[in-house]
C-alpha positions, 0 to 999 in steps of 0.5 A: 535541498530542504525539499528534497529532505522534506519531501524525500529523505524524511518520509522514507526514513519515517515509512522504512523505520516504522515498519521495521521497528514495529516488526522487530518490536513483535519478536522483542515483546513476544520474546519477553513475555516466553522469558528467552533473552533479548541480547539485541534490538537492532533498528538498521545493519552494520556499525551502530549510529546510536546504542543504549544498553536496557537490562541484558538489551543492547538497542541500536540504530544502525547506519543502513537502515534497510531492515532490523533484527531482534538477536536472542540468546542462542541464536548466534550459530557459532555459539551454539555450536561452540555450546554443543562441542564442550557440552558447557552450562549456558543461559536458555535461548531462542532454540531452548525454548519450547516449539510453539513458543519459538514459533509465536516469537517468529509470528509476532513479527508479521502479525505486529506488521498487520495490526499496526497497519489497521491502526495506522487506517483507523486513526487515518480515517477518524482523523481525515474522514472518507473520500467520496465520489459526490458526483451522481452523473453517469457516463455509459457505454453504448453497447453494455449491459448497462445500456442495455438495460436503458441508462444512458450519459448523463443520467444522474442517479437520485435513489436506489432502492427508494433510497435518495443517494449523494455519493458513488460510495451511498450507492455501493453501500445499499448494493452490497446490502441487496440480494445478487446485487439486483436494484431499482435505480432512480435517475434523471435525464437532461430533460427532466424526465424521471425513470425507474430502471432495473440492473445487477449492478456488479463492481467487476462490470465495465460500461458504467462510471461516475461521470467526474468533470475536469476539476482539479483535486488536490495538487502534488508539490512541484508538480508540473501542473503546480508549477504552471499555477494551476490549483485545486479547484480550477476547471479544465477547458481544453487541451491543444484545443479540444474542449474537454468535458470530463475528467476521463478525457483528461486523463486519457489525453495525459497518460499517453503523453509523457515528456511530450508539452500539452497546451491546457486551458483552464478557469480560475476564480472566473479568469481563463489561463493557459500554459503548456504543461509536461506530463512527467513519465511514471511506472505504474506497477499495476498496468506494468508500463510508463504513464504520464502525469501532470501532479493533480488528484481527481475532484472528490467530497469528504464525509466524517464517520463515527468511531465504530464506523472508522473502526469497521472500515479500517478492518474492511481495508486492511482486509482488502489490502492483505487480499491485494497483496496475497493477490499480487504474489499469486499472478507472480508465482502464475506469471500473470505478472512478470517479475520485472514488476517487483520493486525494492528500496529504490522504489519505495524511495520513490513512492514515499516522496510521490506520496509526501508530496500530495500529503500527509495522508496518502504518506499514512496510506503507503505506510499501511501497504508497505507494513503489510507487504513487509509482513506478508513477504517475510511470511514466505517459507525462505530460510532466513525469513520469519517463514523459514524459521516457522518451517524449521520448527514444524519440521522439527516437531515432526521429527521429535528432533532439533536440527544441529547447529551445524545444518542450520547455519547452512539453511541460514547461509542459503536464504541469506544468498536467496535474498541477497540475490533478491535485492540485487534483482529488485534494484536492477528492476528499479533502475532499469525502470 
């Protein structure tokens, strides 16, 4: 029970209430600052659980916490129209308020999102540092480019362009700095020959990859590897007898084999064990289809980085992470994904305690994600989201016209609908998965 608290409720709680309180803080703030009336700032719907009253600001924690509002004055339709019939004096609202300015209250709750997602990786990369790849060894396809051009298998690669290299990551780094991506590879055979070879090295190639042997990285708690006694740093020998020599092999052996018992054989601290281990069934998202796991992480190196490197990174990842996702909702919209891919809060439930239980870290990762998919969805020009609102102001600027209160409400009632019909897809998908 304490596990599961720990492990699932907790860190749920902790990414979904973040996320959501940093969103409505955008609207609260920026509504502040435009001098519009916050009579609400709700973190959860429904009965509230905790209230406190701040100036003319009634803040609550209420009992779902699936999301969070930010009320202004003016908002409440029924008021409004109420307002409009008797022509009654009233305190300036959300609607009073000027275009632009009523269009920043809505924006600033997804550019908070953001923001707070880049800060969230800044502070994870000062504190952690950055993964590495220390392992130089290639593994190569024998009819690629690469091949081709003379690398092969265990070739270990010492410099690139002149420069001595000690990571993947080092090697990356001097390619995105050359022209076409065209470089001068040192390596080293197995017989301790030195070459000299030429190639595009490009990111989107297959046929060339670290060649990363069977150690065991970081274990996730009560995992089934965990719970056979294996631990970081052990060496894999074999699975049902077949010597494996690399951390591929490995993981192409489990993938395939969820619910299915996998007698692995293994080194540590100089004493052979063996157990029959279960990889557990998980959906990836990504590929789209159920996958086995058995709970341990890829062996890699650490390095620690400056300030002003930690800061760049972090941009750089935010960056990449906004593409991703834009990426994603495009090949939704295309069909290049099929919908049944989209997850909810179950899935989120579910994530969050994947990623509580390999650490603290990767929890911090998953926040950055979800702050950034919350933001960008609430984007989208669906009434009822902060996209629709833009919408109905640069609509209304067109006209030179405010809407009535009485066809907003309609366009409220219907992307309420649309998104009630939402979450009930979305956690159909959930279950169903």
């Amino acid at each position: 029970m304490l596990d599961f608290l720990l492990y699932s409720i907790l860190p749920f709680l902790f990414i979904l209430g973040f996320c959501v309180t940093i969103h409505e803080l955008g609207h609260f703030i920026f509504a502040k600052l435009s001098k519009i009336p916050v009579e609400k700032f709700s973190i959860g719907f429904g009965p509230p659980l905790v209230r406190m009253k701040i100036g003319e600001t009634d803040f609550r924690i209420a009992y779902f916490p699936l999301g969070g509002y930010v009320k202004m004055a003016g908002e409440d339709e029924g008021e409004i129209a109420k307002k409009e019939k008797t022509e009654a004096p009233d305190v300036p609202g959300f609607y009073d308020a000027p275009i632009w300015k009523r269009i920043a209250v809505v924006f600033c709750g997804p550019l908070f999102n953001v923001l707070s997602a880049g800060i969230v990786l800044f502070v994870m990369i000062l504190a952690y540092g950055v993964i590495v790849t220390p392992f130089m060894k290639i593994t190569v396809e024998a009819s690629s480019y690469y091949a081709r051009q003379g690398f092969a298998t265990n070739d270990s690669i010492v410099a690139v362009n002149d420069l001595p290299v000690e990571s993947w990551e080092a090697l990356w780094e001097i390619v995105d700095r050359t022209a076409d991506n065209r470089v001068r590879i040192t390596v080293i055979r197995d017989d301790g020959s030195m070459h000299v070879l030429h190639a595009r090295i490009d990111e989107d190639s297959a046929g060339i990859a670290p060649l990363v042997p069977p150690i065991a990285g970081a274990l996730k708690q009560n995992s089934p590897a965990h719970k056979a006694g294996m631990a970081q740093g052990d060496s894999i020998i074999s699975i049902n007898g077949t010597t494996i020599t690399s951390w591929t092999e490995m993981v192409d052996i489990v993938r395939t084999a969820h619910n299915t018992p996998l007698r692995f054989t293994w080194v540590h601290r100089g004493d052979t064990l063996a157990a029959a281990i279960t990889p557990e069934p998980f959906y990836d998202p990504v590929e789209g289809d159920t996958i086995g796991q058995i709970g341990v992480f890829m062996p890699h190196g650490r390095t620690q980085v400056s300030f002003l490197r930690a800061f760049v990174l972090s941009i750089q990842r935010t960056a990449e992470m906004i593409y991703r996702v834009l990426e994603i909702f495009y090949q939704l919209i295309t069909r290049q994904i099929p919908a049944r891919q989209l997850g909810g809060p179950i899935a989120i439930f579910r994530l969050s305690t994947e990623s509580a239980q390999w650490g603290f870290e990767y929890l911090l990762g998953l926040l950055a994600i979800i702050s950034i998919n919350l933001g960008l969805i609430n984007l989208f020009p669906i009434p009822a989201l902060d996209g629709g609102h833009i919408i109905i102001a640069v609509i209304e600027a067109v006209r030179h016209k405010r809407f009535s209160s009485r066809t907003r409400l309609i366009i409220q009632q219907v992307g309420y609908a649309l998104i009630f019909l939402l979450i009930i897809f979305v956690t159909f998908n959930d279950i169903t998965r």
